[in-house]
Every structure is written in structure tokens, then in C-alpha cells.
C-alpha positions as CSV (number, residue, x, y, z in Angstrom):
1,X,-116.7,7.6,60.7
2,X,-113.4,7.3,62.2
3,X,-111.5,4.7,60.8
4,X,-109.5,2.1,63.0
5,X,-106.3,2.6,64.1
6,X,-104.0,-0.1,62.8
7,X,-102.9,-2.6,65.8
8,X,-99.4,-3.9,67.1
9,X,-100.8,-7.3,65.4
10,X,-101.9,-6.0,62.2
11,X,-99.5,-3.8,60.8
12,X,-100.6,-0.7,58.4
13,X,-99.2,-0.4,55.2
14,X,-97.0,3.2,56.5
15,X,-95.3,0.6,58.9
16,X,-94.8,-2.4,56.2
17,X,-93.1,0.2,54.3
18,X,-90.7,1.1,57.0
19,X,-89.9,-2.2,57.9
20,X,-89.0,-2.9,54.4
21,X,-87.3,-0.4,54.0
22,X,-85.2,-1.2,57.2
23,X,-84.4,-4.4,56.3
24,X,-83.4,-3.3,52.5
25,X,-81.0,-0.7,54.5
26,X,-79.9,-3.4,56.4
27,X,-79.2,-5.9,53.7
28,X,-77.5,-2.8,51.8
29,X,-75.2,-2.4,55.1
30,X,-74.1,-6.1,55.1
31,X,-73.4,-5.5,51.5
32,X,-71.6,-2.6,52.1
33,X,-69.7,-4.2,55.1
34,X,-68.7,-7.0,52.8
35,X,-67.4,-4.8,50.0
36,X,-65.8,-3.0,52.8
37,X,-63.8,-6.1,54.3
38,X,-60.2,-5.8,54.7
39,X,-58.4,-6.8,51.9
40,X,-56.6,-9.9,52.4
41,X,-53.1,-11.6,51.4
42,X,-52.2,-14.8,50.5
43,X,-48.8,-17.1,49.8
44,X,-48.1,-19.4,47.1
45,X,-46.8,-22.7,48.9
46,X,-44.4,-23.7,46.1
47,X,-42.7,-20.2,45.4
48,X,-43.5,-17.5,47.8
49,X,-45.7,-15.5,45.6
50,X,-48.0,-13.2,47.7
51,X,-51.2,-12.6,46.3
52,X,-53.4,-9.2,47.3
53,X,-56.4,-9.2,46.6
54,X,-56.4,-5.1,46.7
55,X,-54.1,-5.6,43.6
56,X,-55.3,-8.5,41.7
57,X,-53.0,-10.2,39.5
58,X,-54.4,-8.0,35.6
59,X,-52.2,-9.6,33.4
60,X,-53.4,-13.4,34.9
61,X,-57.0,-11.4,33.9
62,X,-57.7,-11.3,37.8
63,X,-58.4,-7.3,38.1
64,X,-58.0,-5.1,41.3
65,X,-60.2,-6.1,44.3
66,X,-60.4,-9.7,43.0
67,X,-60.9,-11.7,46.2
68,X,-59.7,-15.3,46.1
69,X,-62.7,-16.9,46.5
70,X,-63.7,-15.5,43.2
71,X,-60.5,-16.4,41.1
72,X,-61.2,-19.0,38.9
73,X,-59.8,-22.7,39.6
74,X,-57.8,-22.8,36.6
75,X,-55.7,-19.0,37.3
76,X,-51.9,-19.9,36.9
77,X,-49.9,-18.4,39.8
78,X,-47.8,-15.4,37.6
79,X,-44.4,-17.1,39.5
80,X,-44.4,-20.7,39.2
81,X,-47.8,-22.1,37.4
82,X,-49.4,-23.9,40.3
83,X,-52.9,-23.4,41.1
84,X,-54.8,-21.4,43.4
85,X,-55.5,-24.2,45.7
86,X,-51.8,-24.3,46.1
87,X,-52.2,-20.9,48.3
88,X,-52.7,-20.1,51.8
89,X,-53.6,-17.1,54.4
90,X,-50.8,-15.1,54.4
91,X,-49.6,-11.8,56.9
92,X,-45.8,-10.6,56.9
93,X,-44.3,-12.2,60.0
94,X,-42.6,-9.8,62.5
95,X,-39.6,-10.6,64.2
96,X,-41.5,-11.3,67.4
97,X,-43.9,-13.4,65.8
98,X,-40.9,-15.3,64.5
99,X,-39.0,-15.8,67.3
100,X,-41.8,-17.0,69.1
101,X,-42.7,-19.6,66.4
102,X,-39.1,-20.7,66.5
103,X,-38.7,-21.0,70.4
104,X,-41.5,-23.6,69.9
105,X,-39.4,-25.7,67.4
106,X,-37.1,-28.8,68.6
107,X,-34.4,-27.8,71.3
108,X,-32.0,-29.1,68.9
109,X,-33.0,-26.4,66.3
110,X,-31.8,-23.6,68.3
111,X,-28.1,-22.5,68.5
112,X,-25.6,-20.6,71.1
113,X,-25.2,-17.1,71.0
114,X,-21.7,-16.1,70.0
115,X,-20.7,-18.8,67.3
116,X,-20.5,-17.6,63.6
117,X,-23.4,-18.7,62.4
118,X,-24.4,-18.4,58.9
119,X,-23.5,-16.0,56.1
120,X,-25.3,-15.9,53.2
121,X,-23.8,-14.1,49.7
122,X,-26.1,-12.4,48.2
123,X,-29.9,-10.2,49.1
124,X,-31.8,-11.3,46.2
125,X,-35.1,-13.8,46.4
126,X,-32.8,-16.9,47.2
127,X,-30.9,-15.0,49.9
128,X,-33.7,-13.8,51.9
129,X,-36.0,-16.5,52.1
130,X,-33.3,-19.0,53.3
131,X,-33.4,-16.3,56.1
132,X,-36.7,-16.1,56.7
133,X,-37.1,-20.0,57.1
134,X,-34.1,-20.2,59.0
135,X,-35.2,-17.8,61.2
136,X,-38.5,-19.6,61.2
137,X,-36.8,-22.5,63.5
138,X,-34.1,-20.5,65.5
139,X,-34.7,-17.6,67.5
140,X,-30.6,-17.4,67.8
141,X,-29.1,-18.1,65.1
142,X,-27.2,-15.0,63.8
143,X,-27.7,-14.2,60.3
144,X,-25.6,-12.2,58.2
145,X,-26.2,-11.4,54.6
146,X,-23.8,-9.9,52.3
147,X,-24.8,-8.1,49.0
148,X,-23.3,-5.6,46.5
149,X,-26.7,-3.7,46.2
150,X,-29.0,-2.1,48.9
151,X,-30.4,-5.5,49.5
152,X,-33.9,-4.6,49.0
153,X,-36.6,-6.7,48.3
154,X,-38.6,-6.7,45.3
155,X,-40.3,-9.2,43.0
156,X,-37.9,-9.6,39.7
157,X,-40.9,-10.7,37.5
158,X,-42.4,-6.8,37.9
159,X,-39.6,-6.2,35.8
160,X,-41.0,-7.4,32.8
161,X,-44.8,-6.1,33.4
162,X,-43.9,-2.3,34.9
163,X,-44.7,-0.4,31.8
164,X,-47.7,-2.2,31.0
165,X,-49.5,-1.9,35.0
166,X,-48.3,2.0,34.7
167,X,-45.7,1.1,37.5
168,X,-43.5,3.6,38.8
169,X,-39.7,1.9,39.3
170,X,-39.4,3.4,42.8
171,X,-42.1,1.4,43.8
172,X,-41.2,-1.8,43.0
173,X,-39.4,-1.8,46.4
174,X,-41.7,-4.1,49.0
175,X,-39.4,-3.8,51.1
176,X,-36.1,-2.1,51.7
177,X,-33.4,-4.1,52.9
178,X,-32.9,-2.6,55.9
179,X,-36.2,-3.1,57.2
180,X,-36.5,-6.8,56.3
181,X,-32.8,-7.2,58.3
182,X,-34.7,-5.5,61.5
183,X,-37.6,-7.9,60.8
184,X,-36.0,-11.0,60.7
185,X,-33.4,-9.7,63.5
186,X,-30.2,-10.5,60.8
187,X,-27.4,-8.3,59.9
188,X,-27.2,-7.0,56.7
189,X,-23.9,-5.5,54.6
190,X,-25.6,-3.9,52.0
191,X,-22.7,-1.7,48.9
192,X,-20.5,-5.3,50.3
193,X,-18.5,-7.2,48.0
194,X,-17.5,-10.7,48.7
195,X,-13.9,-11.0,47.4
196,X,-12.8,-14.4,48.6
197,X,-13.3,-17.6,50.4
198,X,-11.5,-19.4,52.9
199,X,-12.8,-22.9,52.8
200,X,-9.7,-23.9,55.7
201,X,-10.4,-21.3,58.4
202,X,-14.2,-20.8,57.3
203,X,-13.6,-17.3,56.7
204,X,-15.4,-14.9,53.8
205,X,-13.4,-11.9,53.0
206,X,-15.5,-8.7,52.1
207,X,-14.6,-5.4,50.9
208,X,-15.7,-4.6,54.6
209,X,-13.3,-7.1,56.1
210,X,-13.3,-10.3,57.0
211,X,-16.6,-12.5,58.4
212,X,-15.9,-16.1,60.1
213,X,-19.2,-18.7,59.4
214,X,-20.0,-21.7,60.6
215,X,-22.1,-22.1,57.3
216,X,-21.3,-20.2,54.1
217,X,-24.4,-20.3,51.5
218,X,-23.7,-18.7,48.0
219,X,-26.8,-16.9,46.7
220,X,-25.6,-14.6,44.7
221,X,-27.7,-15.9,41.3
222,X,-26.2,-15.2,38.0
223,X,-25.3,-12.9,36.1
224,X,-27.0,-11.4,32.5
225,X,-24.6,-12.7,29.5
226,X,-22.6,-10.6,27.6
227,X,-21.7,-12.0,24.0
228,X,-18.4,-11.4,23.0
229,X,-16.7,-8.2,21.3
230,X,-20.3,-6.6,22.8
231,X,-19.0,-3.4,25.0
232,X,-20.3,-3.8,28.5
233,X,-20.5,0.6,28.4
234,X,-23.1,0.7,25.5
235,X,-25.5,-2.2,26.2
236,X,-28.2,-2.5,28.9
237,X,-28.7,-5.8,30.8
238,X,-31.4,-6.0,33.2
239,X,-31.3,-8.6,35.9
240,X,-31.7,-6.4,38.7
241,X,-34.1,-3.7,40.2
242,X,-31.0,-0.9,39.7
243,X,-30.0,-1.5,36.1
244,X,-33.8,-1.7,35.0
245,X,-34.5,2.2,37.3
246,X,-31.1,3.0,35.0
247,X,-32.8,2.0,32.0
248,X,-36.7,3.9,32.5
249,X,-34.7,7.0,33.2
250,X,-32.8,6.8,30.1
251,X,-36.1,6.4,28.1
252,X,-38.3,9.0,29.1
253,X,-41.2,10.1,28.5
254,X,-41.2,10.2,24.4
255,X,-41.1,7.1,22.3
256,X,-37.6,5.2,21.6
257,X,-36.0,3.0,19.2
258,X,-35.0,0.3,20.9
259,X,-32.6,-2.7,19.7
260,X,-33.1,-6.0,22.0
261,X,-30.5,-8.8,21.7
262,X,-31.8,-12.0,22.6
263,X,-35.8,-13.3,22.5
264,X,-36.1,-15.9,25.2
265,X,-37.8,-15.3,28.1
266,X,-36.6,-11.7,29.3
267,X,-35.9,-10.3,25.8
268,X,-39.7,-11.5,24.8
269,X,-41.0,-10.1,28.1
270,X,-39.0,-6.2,27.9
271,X,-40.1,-6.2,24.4
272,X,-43.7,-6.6,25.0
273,X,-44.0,-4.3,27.9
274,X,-41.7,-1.4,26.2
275,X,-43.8,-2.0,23.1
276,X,-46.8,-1.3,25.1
277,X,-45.0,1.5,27.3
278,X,-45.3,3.3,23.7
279,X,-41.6,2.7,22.4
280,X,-40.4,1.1,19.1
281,X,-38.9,-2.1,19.5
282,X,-36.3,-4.3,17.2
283,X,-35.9,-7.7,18.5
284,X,-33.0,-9.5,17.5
285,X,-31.9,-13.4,17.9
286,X,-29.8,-16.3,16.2
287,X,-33.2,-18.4,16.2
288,X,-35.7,-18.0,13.6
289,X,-39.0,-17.2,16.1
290,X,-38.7,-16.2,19.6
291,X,-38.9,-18.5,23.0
292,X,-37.1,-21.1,20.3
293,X,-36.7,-23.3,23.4
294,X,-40.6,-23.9,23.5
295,X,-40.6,-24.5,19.6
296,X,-42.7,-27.5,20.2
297,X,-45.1,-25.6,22.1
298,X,-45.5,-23.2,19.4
299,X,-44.2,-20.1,22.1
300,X,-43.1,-18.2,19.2
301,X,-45.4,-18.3,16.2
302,X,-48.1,-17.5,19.6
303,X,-46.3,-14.5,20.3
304,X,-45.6,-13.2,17.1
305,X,-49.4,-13.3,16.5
306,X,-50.0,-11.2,19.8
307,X,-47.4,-8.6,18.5
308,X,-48.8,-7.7,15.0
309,X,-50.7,-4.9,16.6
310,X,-47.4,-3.6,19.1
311,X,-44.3,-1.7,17.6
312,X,-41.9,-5.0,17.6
313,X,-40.2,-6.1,14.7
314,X,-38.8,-9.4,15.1
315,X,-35.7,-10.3,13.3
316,X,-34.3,-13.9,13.3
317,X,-31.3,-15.9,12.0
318,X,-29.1,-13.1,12.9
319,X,-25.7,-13.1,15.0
320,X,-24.7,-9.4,16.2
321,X,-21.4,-8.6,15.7
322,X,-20.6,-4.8,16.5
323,X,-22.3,-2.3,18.8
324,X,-21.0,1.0,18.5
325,X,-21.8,4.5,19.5
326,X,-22.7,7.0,15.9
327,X,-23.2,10.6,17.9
328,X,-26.2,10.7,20.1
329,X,-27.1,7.1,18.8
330,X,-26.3,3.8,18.0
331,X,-25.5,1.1,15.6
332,X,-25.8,-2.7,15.6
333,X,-24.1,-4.4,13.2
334,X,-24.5,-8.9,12.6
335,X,-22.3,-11.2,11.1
336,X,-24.8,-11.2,7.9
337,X,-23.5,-7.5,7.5
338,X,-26.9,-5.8,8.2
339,X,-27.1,-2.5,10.4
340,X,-29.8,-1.5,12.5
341,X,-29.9,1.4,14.5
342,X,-31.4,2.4,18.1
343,X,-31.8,4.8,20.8
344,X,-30.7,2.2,23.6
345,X,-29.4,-1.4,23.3
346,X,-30.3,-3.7,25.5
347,X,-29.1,-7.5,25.9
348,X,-30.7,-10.3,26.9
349,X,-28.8,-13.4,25.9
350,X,-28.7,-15.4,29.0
351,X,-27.3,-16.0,32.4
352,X,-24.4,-16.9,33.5
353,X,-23.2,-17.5,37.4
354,X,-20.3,-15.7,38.5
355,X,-17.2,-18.4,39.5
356,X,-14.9,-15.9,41.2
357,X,-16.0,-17.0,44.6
358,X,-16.4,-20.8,44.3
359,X,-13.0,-20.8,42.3
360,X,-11.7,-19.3,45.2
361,X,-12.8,-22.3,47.4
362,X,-12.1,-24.9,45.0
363,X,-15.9,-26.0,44.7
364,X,-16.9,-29.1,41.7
365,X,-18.1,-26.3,38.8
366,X,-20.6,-27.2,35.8
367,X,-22.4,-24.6,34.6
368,X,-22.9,-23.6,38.0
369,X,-22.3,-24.3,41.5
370,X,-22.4,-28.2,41.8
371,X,-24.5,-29.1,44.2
372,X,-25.8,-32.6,45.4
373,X,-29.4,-33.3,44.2
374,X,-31.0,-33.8,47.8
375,X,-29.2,-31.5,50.2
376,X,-27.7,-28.6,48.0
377,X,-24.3,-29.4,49.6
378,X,-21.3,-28.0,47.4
379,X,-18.1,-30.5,47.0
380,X,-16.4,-28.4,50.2
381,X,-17.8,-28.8,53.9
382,X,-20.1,-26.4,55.1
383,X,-20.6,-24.6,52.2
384,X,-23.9,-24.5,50.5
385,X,-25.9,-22.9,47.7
386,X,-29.0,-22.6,46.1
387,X,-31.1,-20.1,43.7
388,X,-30.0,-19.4,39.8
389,X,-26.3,-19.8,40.3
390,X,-26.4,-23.7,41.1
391,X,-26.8,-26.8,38.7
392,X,-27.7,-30.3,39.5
393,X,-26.4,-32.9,37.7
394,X,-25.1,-30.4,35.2
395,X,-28.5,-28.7,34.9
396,X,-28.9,-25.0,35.6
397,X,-31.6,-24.3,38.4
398,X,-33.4,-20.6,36.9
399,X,-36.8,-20.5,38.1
400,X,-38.5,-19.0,41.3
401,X,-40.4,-22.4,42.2
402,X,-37.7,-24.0,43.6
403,X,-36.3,-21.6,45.7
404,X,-38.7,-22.2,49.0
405,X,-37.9,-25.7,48.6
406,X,-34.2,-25.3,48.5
407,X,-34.3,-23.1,51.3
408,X,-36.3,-25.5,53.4
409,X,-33.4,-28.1,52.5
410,X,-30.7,-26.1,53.6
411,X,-32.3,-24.9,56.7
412,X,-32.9,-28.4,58.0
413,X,-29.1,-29.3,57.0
414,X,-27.4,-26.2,58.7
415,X,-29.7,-26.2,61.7
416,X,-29.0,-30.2,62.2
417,X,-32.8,-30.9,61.7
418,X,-34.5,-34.2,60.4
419,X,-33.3,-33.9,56.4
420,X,-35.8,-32.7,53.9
421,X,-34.3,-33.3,50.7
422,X,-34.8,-31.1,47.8
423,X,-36.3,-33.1,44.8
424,X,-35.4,-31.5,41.6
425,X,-38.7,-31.0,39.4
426,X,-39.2,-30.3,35.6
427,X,-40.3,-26.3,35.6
428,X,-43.8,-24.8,35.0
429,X,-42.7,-21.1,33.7
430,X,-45.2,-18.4,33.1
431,X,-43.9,-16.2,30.2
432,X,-45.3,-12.9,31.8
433,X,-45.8,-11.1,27.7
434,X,-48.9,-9.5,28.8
435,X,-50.2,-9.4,25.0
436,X,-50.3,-13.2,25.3
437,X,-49.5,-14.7,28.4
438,X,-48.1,-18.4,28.1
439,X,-47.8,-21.2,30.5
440,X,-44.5,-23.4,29.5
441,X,-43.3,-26.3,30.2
């Protein structure tokens, strides 16, 4: 007997099969479309931070291809400490996309071809993203930055966590100077000294001659300490993407002994990651524990526990003395008498703001750049400052939080825009030791 053939109504079980499996290929097609979704970016509010999710952030414990729906509420941004709710959608800007943005702002924003416009010493984090918001509300305004380096942009915290994410110095670079001056439509004076200000014609002498403003804004951060009878020729300070390059060349590829002066926050952070980039580290400082400043948060004791298993010997309640050159290495030698020796020396005792140009104008100096507490203004008309070579109220400003809102200060104040004053906040700081990362206040 011939059996019945299966009808459109009353499917067989050959067809049930294929239907299921067409819809288990579909639902593995969505999948895969979903797993396949662009990447996407996003900006901390309070510092600037950009988050990719292609990249993750591994020593917050957020691996590659974390999306940020999936990061966990409590995640620390690795910048400033704010939360993840504190970030935003976030796609470089072109220069278009700016100037369009900023032809829509107030009439009163936008300025006349042909005046001076603003200068802004130094190319670091402060320096360009007073340019980016200024450029933000005026199309016009000509923007000219002066630096001593190539001007390129980087993120300075990398410096601490290269080794450790198997990060090769030539790509810390997001992007190169010359680039984000085309972007943003500015002018940029990159190998350029600023020698000298002249506060009565409004004038900035450079080694590339001489720049009229019609604002001045001193960005040029601070410099790494030196303690004295310490030979700038044998000791390595990092504060900049150049020196550290200098530095990972020196090292190499096979293990090396060395000496760090100084364990606060940059002398914890190089230690851990050359530890764990396989090299043998002596850490040095006048306090008895490192991160001293955060002794009531117990910073130090935490760290030392993370290190027992990393090639860092901690030494404490010693003052170095004498750092000589003994043939192919050297020798460190404290107050107490005792000697230690190394492979490289590196310092790390500090920062301290260069005066040469606000001497030069006569501007109010303590411990920094004085500034006023709301508007950033120094003591000499139309010149202003912001980033790690300012202090308010005789406080040193060192932290990356603060910089987008000090830029968003001055902005308003040079481009003659309703005032947004810059409140001056107690610092969150993420101590980026990847054995133990700490959040400190």
C-alpha cells in the first residue's frame, strides 16, 4: 500500500527537520552577526579616557572584546576612578565635523580671521584638549601650539603598563602630532622652544621666532625631579613618551638590574611592570613602605604583598647620595653609606613645573603657576594655564581628571562665552601596578 504523501498542512518529519535546522542556522547567523558587530568606542566624561571595546581595559580585569554593556557597574575608569556610567558614545571628530558643530554655537563664540588668536605652550594631554574644545565652539579661531617634542599624542598612563600588555613603544602613538593639527585645523611648531614672554606686547618668543597672541595658555606640565648632586647624564626620568622609547632600548631583550629612586606613584608603577617585563628591580625611597602618601590606606603594605612573587626589592629609610658610573655599570651610594649597584638608574622623585617662562612674565608663583580657583586666570592679563604645571591655592594640580574641566573653563573665558568655572575637586587616582591595582584617594 502506498503510503500518503505528507501535506502542505501536515508537515513530515524530513521537512520538520529542515525547518529546524533553518531556523538553528538562522539563530547561529544572528549570533554570529552580533559577535561580528563593529567594535565600538566610548569617552570618559570627566577625563577623556576612550574606551575600545576591541582592546578592553586587562589590567581593570576587562579583557579584549569586552563590550560595555558587559563591564561590570563597579569597573574604575584606569584615568580618573569614575564609573562606567560616567561614559558616553564616542568617534574621533574630524575637522569638518568640528567646524560644523562650532558654526552652530553662539555668534559671539566665533572670532575674525586675521587676529592672533591663541597660543598654547606645550602638545601634551593639557595642550590638546584645550584645542579640541576650543575648536569645538569656533570654526575660526586660529590655534597655534608650541612644543619641544613632535607633539604627538599618546596616553602617559601606558607608560607604566607597556611591559606588562606586551606593548611595543612605537605604538603608543594614537596619534601623531601632525595629524591631530590637520584634524583640528591648528598650527603646530613641533622641535619649538618657547624662550620668553612678553606680557606688554603680547608676544611669545620661540626658538622659531617670534608669535603675537591674543591669549597665551601655558601647558607645558612639569617636569620629573632631579635630587640634588644626582647627574642629569646617568639617571633616567620618564615623564614623556621619548625618554621612556630611550629607556626600552637601553634594556633589551635580556634581564637587568635596575635601581629606581623614588616609590610613589610612577616609581611603584615602572617597578611593577619592569618586574613583570622580566628585569630585576631595586626600589629605593626616604619612606619606610612605598605610596607613603596613602599610608592610611594601607597603599604600601598592599603592594608589597603583590610583589613577593616579582623581582623587586624594596628598600626604605634611605637618602641616595652619589650616582656614579663603575665601567659598563653603576653605583648608588645613600647618605647611610650603603652601595647598591645597577644596570640603569632611573628617578622618580617628583615633579616639578618649569618657571623659566612665567618668570619671564612676572606671573604670582607657588609651587606652580598661580592660577585663580574658578577661571584658571594667571596674575597677568590674558594669560592662562592649566594641566600639572598650575597650583590653586598653593595646591599642585597632577591628575588627568581635571584637565577636560579646565579646558572647558578656559575655553568659555578666551572665547567670551557664559563662564563655566572650574571647581577644584579632591582626586580619585588609580595606581595602575598591575600586580595589584589600587584605587586612592
Amino acid at each position: 500500500m502506498t503510503p500518503a504523501l505528507p501535506t502542505a498542512t501536515t508537515p513530515s518529519v524530513a521537512s520538520e527537520f529542515v525547518l529546524s535546522a533553518a531556523s538553528q542556522a538562522l539563530c547561529d547567523a544572528f549570533a554570529d552577526a552580533a559577535t561580528q558587530a563593529p567594535w565600538q568606542s566610548y569617552i570618559c566624561n570627566a577625563c577623556g579616557y576612550v574606551y575600545h571595546e576591541a582592546d578592553g581595559d586587562p589590567d581593570g580585569g576587562l579583557p579584549p572584546g569586552t563590550r560595555l554593556a558587559d563591564i561590570p557597574d563597579d569597573w574604575a575608569c584606569p584615568l580618573c576612578g569614575v564609573t562606567k556610567a560616567d561614559f558616553s558614545p564616542y568617534e574621533a571628530p574630524t575637522l569638518e565635523a568640528l567646524r560644523a558643530q562650532a558654526s552652530a554655537a553662539p555668534a559671539a563664540s566665533l572670532r575674525v580671521r586675521g587676529e592672533p588668536g591663541v597660543v598654547i605652550v606645550g602638545a601634551g594631554r593639557a595642550g590638546w584638549q584645550l584645542a579640541e574644545t576650543l575648536r569645538q565652539h569656533s570654526a575660526t579661531l586660529p590655534i597655534t601650539l608650541v612644543t619641544a617634542c613632535t607633539g604627538d599624542r599618546y596616553d602617559k598612563p601606558l607608560l607604566s603598563v607597556a611591559m606588562a600588555r606586551q606593548l611595543d613603544p612605537l605604538a603608543l602613538v594614537s596619534e601623531t602630532g601632525r595629524d591631530a593639527a590637520h584634524r583640528l585645523g591648528a598650527t603646530l611648531l613641533g622641535h619649538t622652544h618657547a624662550v620668553r614672554i612678553c606680557a606688554d606686547t603680547h608676544q611669545l618668543r620661540t626658538t622659531r621666532g617670534v608669535l603675537r597672541y591674543g591669549h597665551l595658555v601655558l601647558a607645558h606640565g612639569a617636569q620629573a625631579a632631579l635630587p640634588p648632586g644626582l647627574p642629569a647624564s646617568l639617571c633616567w626620568r620618564i615623564n614623556h613618551l621619548d625618554a621612556y622609547q630611550r629607556l626600552r632600548q637601553h634594556l633589551g631583550d635580556q634581564p637587568k638590574d635596575v635601581l629606581i629612586i623614588g616609590a610613589g606613584l610612577v616609581g611603584s608603577e615602572l617597578a611593577n611592570d619592569l618586574a613583570l617585563g622580566g628585569h630585576h628591580i631595586t626600589l629605593l625611597d626616604t619612606a619606610t613602605e612605598p605610596l607613603a602618601r596613602w599610608h592610611d590606606q594601607q597603599a604600601g603594605p598592599q603592594l608589597l604583598d603583590a610583589w613577593r612573587d616579582l623581582s623587586i626589592r624594596f628598600e626604605g629609610g634611605l637618602q641616595v647620595e652619589q650616582v656614579e658610573r663603575v665601567g659598563s655599570r653603576y653605583r648608588v651610594t645613600t647618605t647611610s653609606g650603603r652601595r647598591f649597584a645597577a644596570d640603569e638608574v632611573v628617578v622618580a622623585a617628583g615633579l616639578l613645573p618649569p618657571h623659566r617662562l612665567a618668570q619671564s612674565a612676572g606671573l604670582d608663583w607657588t609651587h606652580g603657576i598661580a592660577v585663580d580657583a574658578g577661571t584658571l586666570q594667571t596674575s597677568v592679563s590674558r594669560i592662562h594655564a592649566l594641566g600639572d604645571c598650575i597650583s590653586i591655592d598653593g595646591q599642585c594640580s597632577r591628575y588627568i581628571e581635571p584637565i577636560a574641566r579646565q579646558a572647558r573653563t578656559l575655553a568659555a573665558a578666551i572665547l567670551g562665552q557664559p563662564a563655566a568655572p572650574y571647581e577644584h575637586r579632591a582626586a580619585v587616582v588609580r595606581v595602575k601596578t598591575t600586580s595589584r591595582p589600587l584605587t586612592l584617594h
